[in-house]
C-alpha positions as CSV (number, residue, x, y, z in Angstrom):
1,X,227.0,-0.8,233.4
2,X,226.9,-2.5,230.2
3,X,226.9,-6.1,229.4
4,X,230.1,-8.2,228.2
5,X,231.3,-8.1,225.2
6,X,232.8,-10.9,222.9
7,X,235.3,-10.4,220.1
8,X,235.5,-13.4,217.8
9,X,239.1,-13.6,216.4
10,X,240.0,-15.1,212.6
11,X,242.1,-13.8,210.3
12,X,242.6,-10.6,212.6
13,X,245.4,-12.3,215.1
14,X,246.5,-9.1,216.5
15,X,245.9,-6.2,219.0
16,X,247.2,-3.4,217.4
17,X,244.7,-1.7,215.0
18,X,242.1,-4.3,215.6
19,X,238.7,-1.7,215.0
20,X,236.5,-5.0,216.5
21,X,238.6,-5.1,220.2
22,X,239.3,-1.8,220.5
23,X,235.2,-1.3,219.9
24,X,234.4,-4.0,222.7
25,X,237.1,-2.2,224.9
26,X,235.8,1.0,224.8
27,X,232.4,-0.1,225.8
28,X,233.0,-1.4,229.5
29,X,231.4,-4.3,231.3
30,X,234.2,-7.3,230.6
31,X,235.6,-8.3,227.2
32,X,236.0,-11.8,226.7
33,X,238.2,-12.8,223.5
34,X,236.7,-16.1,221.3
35,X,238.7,-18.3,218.4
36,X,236.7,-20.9,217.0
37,X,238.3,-23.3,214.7
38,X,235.7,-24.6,212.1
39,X,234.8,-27.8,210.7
40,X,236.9,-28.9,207.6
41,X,234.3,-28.3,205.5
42,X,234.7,-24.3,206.5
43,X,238.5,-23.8,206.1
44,X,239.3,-22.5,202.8
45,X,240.1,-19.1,204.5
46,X,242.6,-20.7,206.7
47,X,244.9,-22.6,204.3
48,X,246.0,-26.3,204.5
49,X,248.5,-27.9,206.9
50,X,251.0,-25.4,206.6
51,X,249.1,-22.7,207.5
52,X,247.1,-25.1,210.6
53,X,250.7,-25.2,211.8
54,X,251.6,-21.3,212.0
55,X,247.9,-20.9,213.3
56,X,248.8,-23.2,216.3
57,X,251.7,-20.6,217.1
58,X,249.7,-17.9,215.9
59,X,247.0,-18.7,219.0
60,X,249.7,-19.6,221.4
61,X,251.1,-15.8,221.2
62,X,248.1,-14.2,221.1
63,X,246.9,-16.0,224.0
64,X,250.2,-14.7,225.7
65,X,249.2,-10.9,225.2
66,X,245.8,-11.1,225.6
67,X,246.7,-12.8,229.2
68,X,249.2,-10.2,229.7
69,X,246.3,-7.3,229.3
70,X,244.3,-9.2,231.7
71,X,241.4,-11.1,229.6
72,X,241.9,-15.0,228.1
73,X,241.6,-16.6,224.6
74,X,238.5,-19.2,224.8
75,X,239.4,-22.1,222.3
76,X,236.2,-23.7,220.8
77,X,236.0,-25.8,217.7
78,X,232.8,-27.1,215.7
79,X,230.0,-24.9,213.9
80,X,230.7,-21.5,214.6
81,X,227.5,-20.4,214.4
82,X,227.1,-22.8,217.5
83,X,229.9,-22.0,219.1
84,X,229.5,-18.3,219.2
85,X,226.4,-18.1,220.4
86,X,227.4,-20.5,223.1
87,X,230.4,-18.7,224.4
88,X,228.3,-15.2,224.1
89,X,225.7,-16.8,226.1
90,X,227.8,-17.9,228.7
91,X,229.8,-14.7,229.3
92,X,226.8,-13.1,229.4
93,X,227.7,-10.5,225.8
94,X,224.7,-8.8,224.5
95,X,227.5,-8.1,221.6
96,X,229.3,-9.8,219.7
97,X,232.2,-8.3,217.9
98,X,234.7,-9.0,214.7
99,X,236.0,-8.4,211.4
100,X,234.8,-9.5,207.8
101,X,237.0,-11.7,205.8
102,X,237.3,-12.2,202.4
103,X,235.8,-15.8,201.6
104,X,233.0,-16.7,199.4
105,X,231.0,-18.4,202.2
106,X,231.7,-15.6,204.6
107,X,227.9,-14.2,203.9
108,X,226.2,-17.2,204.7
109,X,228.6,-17.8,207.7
110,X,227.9,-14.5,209.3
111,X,224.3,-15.0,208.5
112,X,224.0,-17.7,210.5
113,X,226.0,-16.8,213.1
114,X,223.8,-14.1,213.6
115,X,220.5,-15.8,213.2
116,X,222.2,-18.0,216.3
117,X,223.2,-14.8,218.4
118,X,219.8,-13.1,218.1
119,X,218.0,-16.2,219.6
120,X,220.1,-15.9,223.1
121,X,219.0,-11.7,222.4
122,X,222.4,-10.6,221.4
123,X,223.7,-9.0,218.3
124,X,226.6,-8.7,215.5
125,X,229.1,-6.1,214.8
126,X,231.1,-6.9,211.9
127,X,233.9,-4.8,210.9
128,X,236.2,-4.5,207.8
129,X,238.8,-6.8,206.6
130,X,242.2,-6.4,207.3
131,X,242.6,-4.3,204.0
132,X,243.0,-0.3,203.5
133,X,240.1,0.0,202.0
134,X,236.7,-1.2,202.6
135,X,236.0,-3.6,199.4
136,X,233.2,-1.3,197.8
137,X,235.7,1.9,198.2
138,X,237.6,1.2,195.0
139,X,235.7,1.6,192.0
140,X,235.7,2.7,187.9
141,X,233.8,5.2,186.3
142,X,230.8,3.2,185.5
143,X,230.5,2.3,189.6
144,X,232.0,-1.1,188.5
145,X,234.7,-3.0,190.5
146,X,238.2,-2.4,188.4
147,X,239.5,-5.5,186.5
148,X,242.7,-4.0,185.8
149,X,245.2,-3.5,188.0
150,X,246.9,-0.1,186.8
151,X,243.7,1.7,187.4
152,X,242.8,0.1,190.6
153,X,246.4,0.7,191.6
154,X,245.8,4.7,190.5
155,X,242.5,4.9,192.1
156,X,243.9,3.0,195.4
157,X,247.1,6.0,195.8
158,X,244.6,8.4,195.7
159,X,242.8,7.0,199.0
160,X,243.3,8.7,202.7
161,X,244.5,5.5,204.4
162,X,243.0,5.7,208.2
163,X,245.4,5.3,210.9
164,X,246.4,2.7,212.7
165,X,244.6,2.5,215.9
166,X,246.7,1.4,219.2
167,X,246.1,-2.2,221.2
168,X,243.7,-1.3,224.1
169,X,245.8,-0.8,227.7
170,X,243.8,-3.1,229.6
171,X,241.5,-6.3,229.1
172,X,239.0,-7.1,231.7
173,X,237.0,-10.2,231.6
174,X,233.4,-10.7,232.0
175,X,232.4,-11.9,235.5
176,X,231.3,-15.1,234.2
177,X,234.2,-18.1,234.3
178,X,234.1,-19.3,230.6
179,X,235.2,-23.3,229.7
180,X,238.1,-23.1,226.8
181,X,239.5,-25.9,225.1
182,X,243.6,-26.2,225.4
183,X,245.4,-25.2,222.0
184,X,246.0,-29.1,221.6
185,X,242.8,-30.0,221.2
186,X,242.7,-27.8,218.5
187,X,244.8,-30.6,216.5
188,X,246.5,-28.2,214.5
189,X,250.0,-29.4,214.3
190,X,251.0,-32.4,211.7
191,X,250.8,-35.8,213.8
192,X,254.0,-36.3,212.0
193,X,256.6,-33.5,212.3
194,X,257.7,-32.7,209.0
195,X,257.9,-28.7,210.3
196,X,261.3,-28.4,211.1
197,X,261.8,-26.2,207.9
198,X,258.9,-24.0,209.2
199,X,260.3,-24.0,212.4
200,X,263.8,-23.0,211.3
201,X,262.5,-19.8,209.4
202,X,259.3,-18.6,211.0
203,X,258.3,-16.6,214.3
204,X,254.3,-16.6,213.7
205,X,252.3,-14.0,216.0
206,X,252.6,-9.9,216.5
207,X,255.7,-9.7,217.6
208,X,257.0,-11.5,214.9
209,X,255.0,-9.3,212.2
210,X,256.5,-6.3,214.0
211,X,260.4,-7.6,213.9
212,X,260.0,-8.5,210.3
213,X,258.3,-5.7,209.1
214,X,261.3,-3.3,210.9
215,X,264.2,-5.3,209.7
216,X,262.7,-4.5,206.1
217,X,262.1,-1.1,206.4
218,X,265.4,-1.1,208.0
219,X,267.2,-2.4,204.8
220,X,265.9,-4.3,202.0
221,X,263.5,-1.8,200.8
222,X,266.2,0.2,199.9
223,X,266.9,-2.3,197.1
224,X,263.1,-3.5,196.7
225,X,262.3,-2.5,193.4
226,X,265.6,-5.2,191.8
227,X,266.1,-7.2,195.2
228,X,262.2,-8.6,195.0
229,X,262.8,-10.3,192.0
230,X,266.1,-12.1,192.8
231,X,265.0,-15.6,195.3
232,X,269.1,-15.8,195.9
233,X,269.3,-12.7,198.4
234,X,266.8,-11.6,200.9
235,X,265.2,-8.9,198.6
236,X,261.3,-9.0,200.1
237,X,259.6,-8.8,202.9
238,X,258.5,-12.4,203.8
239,X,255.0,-10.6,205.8
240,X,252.9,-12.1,203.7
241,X,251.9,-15.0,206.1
242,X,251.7,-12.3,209.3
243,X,249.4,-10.2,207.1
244,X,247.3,-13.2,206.1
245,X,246.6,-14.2,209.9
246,X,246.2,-10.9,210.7
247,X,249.1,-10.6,213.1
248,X,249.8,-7.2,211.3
249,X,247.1,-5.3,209.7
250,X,247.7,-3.4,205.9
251,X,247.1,0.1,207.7
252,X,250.0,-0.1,209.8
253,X,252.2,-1.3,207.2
254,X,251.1,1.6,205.0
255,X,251.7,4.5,207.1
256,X,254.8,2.8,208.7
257,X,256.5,2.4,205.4
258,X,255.4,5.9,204.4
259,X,256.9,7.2,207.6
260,X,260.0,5.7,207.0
261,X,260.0,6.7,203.3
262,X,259.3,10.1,204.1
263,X,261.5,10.4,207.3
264,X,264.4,8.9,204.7
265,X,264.0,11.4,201.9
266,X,264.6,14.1,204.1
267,X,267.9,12.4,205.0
268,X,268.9,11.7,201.1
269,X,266.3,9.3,200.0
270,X,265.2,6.0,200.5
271,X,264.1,3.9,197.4
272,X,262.3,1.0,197.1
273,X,259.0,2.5,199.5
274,X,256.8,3.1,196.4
275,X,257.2,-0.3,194.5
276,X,256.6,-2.1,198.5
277,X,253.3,-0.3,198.2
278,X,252.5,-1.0,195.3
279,X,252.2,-4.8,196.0
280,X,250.0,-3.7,199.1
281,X,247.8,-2.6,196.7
282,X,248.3,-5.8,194.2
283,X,247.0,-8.0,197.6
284,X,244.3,-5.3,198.0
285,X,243.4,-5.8,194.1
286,X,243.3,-9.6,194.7
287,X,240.6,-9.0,198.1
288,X,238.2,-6.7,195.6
289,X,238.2,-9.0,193.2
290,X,237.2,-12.0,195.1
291,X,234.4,-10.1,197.1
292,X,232.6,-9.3,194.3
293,X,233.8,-12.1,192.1
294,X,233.7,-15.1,194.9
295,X,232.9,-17.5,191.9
296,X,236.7,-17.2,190.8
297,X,238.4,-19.9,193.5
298,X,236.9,-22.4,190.9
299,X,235.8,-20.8,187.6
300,X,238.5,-18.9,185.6
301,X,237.3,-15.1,185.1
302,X,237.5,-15.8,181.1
303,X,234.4,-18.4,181.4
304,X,235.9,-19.6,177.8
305,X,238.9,-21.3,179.5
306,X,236.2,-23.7,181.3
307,X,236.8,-25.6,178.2
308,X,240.8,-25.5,177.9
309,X,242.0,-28.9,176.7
310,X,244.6,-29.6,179.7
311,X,246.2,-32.9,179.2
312,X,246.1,-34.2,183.3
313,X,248.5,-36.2,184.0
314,X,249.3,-37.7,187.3
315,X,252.8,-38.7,187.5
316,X,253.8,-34.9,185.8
317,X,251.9,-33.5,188.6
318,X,253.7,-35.0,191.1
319,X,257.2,-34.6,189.2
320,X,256.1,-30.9,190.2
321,X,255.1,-31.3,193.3
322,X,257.9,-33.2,194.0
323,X,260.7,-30.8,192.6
324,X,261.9,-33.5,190.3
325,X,261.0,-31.8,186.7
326,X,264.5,-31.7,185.4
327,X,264.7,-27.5,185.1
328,X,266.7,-26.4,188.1
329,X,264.2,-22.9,189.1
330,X,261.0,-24.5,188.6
331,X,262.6,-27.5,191.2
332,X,264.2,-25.1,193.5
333,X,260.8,-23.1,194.2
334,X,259.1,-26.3,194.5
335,X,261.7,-27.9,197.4
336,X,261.7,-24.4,199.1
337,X,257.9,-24.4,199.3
338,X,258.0,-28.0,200.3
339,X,261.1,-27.2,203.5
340,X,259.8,-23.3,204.6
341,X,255.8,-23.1,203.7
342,X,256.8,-20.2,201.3
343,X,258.2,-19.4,197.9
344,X,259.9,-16.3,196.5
345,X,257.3,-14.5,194.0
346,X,259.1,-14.4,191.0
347,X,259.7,-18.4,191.4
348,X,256.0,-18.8,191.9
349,X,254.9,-17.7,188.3
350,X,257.7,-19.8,187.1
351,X,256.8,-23.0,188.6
352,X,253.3,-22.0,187.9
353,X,253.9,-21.3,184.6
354,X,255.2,-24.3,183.8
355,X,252.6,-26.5,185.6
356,X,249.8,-25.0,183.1
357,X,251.7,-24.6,180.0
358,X,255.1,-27.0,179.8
359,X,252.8,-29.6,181.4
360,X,249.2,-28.8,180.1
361,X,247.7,-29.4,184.2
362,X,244.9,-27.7,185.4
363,X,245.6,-24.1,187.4
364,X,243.1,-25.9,190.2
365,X,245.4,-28.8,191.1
366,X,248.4,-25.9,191.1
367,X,246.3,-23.4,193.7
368,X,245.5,-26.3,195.7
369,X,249.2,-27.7,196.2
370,X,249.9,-24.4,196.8
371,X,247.1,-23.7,199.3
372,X,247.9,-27.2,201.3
373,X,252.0,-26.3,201.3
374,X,252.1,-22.6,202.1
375,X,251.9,-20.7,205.5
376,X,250.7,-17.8,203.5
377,X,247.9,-19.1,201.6
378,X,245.6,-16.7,201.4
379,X,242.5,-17.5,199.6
380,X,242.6,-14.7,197.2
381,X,246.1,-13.8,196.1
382,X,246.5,-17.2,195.3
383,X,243.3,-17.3,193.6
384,X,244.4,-14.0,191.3
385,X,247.8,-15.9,190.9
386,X,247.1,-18.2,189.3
387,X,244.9,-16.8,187.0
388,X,246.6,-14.6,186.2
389,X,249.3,-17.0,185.1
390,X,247.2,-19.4,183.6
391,X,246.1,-16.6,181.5
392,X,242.8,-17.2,182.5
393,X,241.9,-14.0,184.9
394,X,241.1,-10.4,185.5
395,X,244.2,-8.6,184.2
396,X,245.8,-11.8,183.3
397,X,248.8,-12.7,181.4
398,X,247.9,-13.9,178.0
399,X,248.2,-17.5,177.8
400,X,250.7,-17.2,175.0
401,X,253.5,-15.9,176.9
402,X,255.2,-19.1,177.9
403,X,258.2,-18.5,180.8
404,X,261.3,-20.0,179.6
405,X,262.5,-21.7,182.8
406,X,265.9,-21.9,181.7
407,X,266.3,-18.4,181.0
408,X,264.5,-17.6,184.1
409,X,267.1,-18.8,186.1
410,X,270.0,-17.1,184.3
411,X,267.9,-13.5,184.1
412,X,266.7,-13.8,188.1
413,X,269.4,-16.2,189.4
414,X,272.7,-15.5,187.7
415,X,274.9,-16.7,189.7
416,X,272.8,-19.8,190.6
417,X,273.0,-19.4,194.3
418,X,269.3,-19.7,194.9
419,X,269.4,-23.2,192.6
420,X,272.2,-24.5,194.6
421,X,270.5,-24.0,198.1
422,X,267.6,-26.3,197.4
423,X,268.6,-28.3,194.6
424,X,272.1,-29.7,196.2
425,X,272.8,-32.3,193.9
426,X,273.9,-29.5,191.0
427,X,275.9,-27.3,193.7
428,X,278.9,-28.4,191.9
429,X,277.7,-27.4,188.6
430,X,278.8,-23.5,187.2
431,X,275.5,-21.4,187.1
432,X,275.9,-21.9,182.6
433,X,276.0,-25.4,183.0
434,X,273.0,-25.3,185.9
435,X,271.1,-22.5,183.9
436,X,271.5,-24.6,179.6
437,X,268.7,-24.2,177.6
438,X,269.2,-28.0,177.4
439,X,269.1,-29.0,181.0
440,X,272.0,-29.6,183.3
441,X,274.9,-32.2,182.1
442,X,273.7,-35.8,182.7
443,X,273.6,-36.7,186.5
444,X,273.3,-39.5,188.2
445,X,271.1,-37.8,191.1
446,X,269.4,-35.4,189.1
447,X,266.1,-36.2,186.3
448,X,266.2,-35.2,183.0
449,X,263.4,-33.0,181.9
450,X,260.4,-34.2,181.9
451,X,259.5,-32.0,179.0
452,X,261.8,-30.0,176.4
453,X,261.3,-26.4,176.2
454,X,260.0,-26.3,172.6
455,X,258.2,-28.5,172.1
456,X,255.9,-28.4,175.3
457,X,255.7,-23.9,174.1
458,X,254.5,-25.3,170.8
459,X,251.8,-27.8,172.7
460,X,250.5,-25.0,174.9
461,X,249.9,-22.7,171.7
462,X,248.3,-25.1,170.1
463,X,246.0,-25.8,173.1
464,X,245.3,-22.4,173.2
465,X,244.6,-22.1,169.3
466,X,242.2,-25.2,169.9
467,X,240.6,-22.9,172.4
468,X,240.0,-20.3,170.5
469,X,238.9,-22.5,167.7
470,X,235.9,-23.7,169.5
471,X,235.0,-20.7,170.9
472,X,234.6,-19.6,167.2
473,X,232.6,-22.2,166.5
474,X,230.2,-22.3,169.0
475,X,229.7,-18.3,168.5
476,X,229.3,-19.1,164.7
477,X,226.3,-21.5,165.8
478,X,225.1,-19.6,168.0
């Protein structure tokens, strides 16, 4: 009979198409199931506070259906090196399983790990990321990773996507009684509840991916390829925090919405399944890029735009975070992120626009308000977003395309619904007078802008032009 096995969970919260369980399953002798959370030191690939708060529910379902198949979620935190080789030890696995993530620390982390497990005498099996293609899969001409998304995006629809593999039937746990920490002593929920927003739009674990993901495929992606880029209805999918945890994996959204696309041709046609997939493969672009980049969550891809001249600022900063800048969208995105842990994505690249070029901040201090505030923040798509906004990345918008918030709102919010729902105190305002180039009429509840349109474009292009200037320079000296 063979020895236990031990399947160390991350950002794979799920049982469905989980390659690393099913492997432990299929092997026999007792499967025990492991979740370590890490020092602070080792969280980037978990998020900030909004994200420790849907991993508390996260763990608390997925300790439901693991007990329901039989087995039991340990609960360790510390060094997971440590920890690991602690709980394998005393289960009594000879193997330990789980899946890569995407991190630039996740080679030394493994590493060690299993320098740790081969000192008790057991070994590693490390699976792929939750992606649809194994990050070396997807690759130009020249054998070089793609830096463009078009051609990563052709090269990605020409893949055979693997099925998705079912959750195993049963769960039996090793023989040995295992100590686990309770989901408190994790400490993952605020000390002071400012969730109720969360709490109001969120159902974290499996069976929430699996509900979300059918009530899209059930009706917005019809309208996907207008709806996603309209915050006022509910035009996207809102799985982007299920698919970061893991509680759904990429494969099974691919072949699900391909099911349905195909099964709704036959019946007359269903639109919108092509342009959903081809943000799959934006978040797949985003996961390449940071595995063989890992240097980009704190160096812009340009290296010249180490030296932009960004004009920080504390009190704009916080007029952003805050959702007090004086421009209706840009302070709508910001008061949604701040009450539900999300934000529509075509509000993000507005606010984010205008934090790097209205307000001349760094695209760091953006990324990580973002990564502290959303229950989605997933190292590398926000990594990629905001280089790409900041004009900065792979692919990336060039820096002199400068959003007009104003006429943001009236193009992507006509009607002003969106502004109305988060920014109350201009619901009696028509969407003209909410959406003015100028700002809205005086108000004694609402700020004026903290910049004016023009003159902060004109500021950005200069900072850019004095970019470019010393680069000149210093290739002239050179």
């Amino acid at each position: 009979m063979n020895a236990a096995s031990l399947v160390w969970f991350r950002l794979d919260l799920r049982l469905e198409d989980h390659a690393a369980l099913c492997a432990a399953a299929e092997r026999g002798g007792g499967v025990a199931a492991l979740f370590v959370l890490p020092p602070e030191g080792d969280q980037a690939w978990i998020g900030g506070a909004a994200s420790r708060w849907w991993l508390h529910h996260s763990l608390a379902t997925l300790s439901k259906t693991i007990a329901k198949l039989g087995g039991k979620l340990i609960l360790r935190k510390g060094d997971p090196a440590e920890q690991v080789a602690q709980t394998a030890r005393q289960c009594g696995a000879d193997t330990v399983f789980c899946h890569h993530i995407i991190d630039p620390a996740e080679a030394s982390r493994l590493n060690r790990v299993r320098a740790a497990l081969e000192k008790t005498g057991a070994c590693l099996r490390v699976f792929s990321p939750n992606l649809l293609a194994d990050t070396g899969t997807i690759m130009n001409r020249s054998g070089e990773p793609f830096k463009v998304f078009t051609p990563f995006h052709k090269a990605a629809r020409q893949l055979n996507v693997a099925d998705p593999v079912p959750a195993p039937a049963r769960l039996d746990r090793p023989p040995q009684a295992v100590p686990s920490l309770s989901l408190e002593d994790l400490e993952l929920l605020p000390r002071h509840d400012w969730a109720a927003g969360l709490r109001e739009h969120w159902a974290p674990g499996e069976a929430g991916a699996r509900r979300r993901l059918h009530s899209f495929l059930g009706s917005a992606v019809a309208q996907y390829p207008e709806g996603r880029d309209l915050p006022g209805i509910e035009g996207t999918s809102r799985l982007s925090p299920h698919l970061h945890f893991g509680e759904i994996s990429a494969r099974t959204l691919y072949h699900e919405t391909v099911l349905r696309t195909e099964t709704a041709g036959k019946e007359g046609g269903l639109r919108g399944g092509e342009a959903w997939l081809r943000q799959l493969h934006w978040r797949e672009f985003a996961h390449h890029l940071l595995f063989h980049y890992p240097h980009l969550v704190g160096a812009p891809m340009q290296a010249e735009f180490a030296a932009f001249p960004w004009r920080e600022n504390g009190k704009l900063l916080e007029a952003w975070r805050r959702g007090r800048t004086g421009y209706p969208m840009v302070d709508a995105g910001m008061r949604e992120l701040w009450h539900t842990g999300w934000m529509h994505n075509r509000v993000r690249m507005i606010v984010a626009s205008f934090l790097v070029k209205h307000l001349l901040q760094p695209w760091p201090d953006g990324a990580a308000w973002f990564t502290d505030t959303l229950v989605d923040a997933d190292l590398a798509n926000n990594t990629l977003g905001w280089q790409w906004t900041a004009g900065c990345g792979p692919d990336a918008a060039p820096y002199f395309r400068v959003f007009n918030p104003s006429l943001q709102g009236a193009r992507f919010d006509p009607d002003a619904a969106y502004v109305r729902r988060w920014v109350p105190e201009l619901a009696g305002m028509t969407a003209k007078q909410i959406h003015s180039p100028g700002g809205p009429p005086a108000s004694g509840h609402y700020p004026v802008p903290v910049v004016e349109h023009a003159g902060a474009r004109q500021r950005a292009l200069m900072a850019y032009a004095e970019l470019r200037q010393n680069r000149n320079s210093r290739k002239e000296e050179s």
